[in-house]
C-alpha positions, 0 to 999 in steps of 0.5 A: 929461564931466570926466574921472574918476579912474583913480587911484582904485579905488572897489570891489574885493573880498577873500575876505570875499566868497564869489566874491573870491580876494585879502585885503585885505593882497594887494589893499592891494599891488594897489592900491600897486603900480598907483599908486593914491592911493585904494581902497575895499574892498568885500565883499557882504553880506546881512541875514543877514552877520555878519563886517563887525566882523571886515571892518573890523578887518582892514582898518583895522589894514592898515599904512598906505601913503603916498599911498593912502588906504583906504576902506570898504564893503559891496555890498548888492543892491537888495530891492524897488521901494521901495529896501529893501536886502539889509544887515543894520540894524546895518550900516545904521545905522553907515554913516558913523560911526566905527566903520561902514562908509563907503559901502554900495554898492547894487546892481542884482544882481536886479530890484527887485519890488514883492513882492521881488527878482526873478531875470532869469529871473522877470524876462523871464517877466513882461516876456514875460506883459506888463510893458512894457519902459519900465515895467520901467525906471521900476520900477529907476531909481526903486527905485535913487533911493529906495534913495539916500535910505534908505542916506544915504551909497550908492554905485551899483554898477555902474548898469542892468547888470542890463538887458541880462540881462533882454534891455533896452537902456540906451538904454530908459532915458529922458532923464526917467528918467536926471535923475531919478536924476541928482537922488537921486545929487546930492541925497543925495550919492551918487557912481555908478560908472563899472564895468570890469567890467561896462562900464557905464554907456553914454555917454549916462548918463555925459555927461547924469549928469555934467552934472547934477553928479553925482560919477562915480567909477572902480570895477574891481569886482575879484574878484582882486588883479591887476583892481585899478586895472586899467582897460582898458575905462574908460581907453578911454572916458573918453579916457585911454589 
């Protein structure tokens, strides 16, 4: 696997997200002070979210810093097997645009239902009552490569950590399974994370996913200023510790 960019930081969140505790200012010094040349920052949103107008304004009125360039986006939950997203339809529309968004990261935060999200407690009731495990999994790669297609400009958020929260392991996932949506990610240009926080994804995914050209990019996931650019695990992994 070429080795990734741990200069980067490609997800990190400021309190406009209900569970994160640094704003963006804090987070932008976070990132200089670990020498980063790239950040994303990131706040979760629903249908519903209303502040991204006022998220973009702060942040692009942040005083630039040589060498660090900002990025922008926002994490949306995966709705549904056919790839809706939790996002509202402004926010969608002008992802990429000058005055949207960047990227919308998309995210494995529930199951992807055909009716709608299922909790991983709903989850394991149905893989429990029959759902098989490998159809489970069809259900979640493909609902992540059609939710590719329909943001244009994705990235993946912390891929398949909801499997092991449903009591499935990554190495469920298929060979067939795995370039299927190593082909949605090249061919709609979305780049996967490889998550701190979460650990994910495993080896596996990671070799076979970067040799199909997909773009790998590092991601803390921070919630506080202090994980950003903060990669222990990830360091350890891709060998550069």
């Amino acid at each position: 696997m070429d080795a990734l960019a741990l200069d980067e930081d490609h997800h990190v969140h400021s309190t406009f997200s209900d569970d994160a505790h640094g704003a963006p200012i804090e987070n932008l010094q976070a990132a200089h002070r670990a020498r980063l040349s790239a950040v994303r920052m990131v706040d979760h949103v629903r249908t519903s979210t209303t502040y991204v107008p006022d998220f973009l304004s702060v942040v692009r009125g942040l005083a630039p810093v040589p060498g660090l360039t900002v990025l922008t986006g926002v994490e949306a939950k995966i709705l549904d097997a056919d790839g809706h997203v939790d996002a509202p339809a402004d926010v969608l529309a002008g992802v990429g645009t000058p005055h949207g968004v960047d990227r919308v990261l998309i995210a494995d935060h529930q199951f992807p239902g055909t009716d709608g999200p299922w909790s991983p407690r709903a989850t394991r009731e149905r893989l429990d009552a029959g759902l098989a495990a490998v159809d489970a999994v069809e259900m979640l790669v493909l609902a992540t490569t059609r939710a590719m297609h329909r943001v244009g400009r994705a990235q993946v958020a912390h891929p398949f950590s909801l499997l092991p929260k449903i009591g499935i392991d990554e190495d469920d996932v298929t060979d067939e399974l795995l370039d299927a949506f190593a082909a949605a990610a090249v061919e709609t240009g979305t780049p996967v994370e490889v998550n701190e926080k979460w650990r994910c994804p495993g080896p596996r995914a990671r070799e076979r996913w970067a040799a199909a050209g997909v773009r790998l990019v590092a991601s803390s996931d921070a919630h506080v200023p202090r994980d950003v650019g903060a990669y222990t695990w990830l360091r350890s992994v891709v060998g550069q510790g």
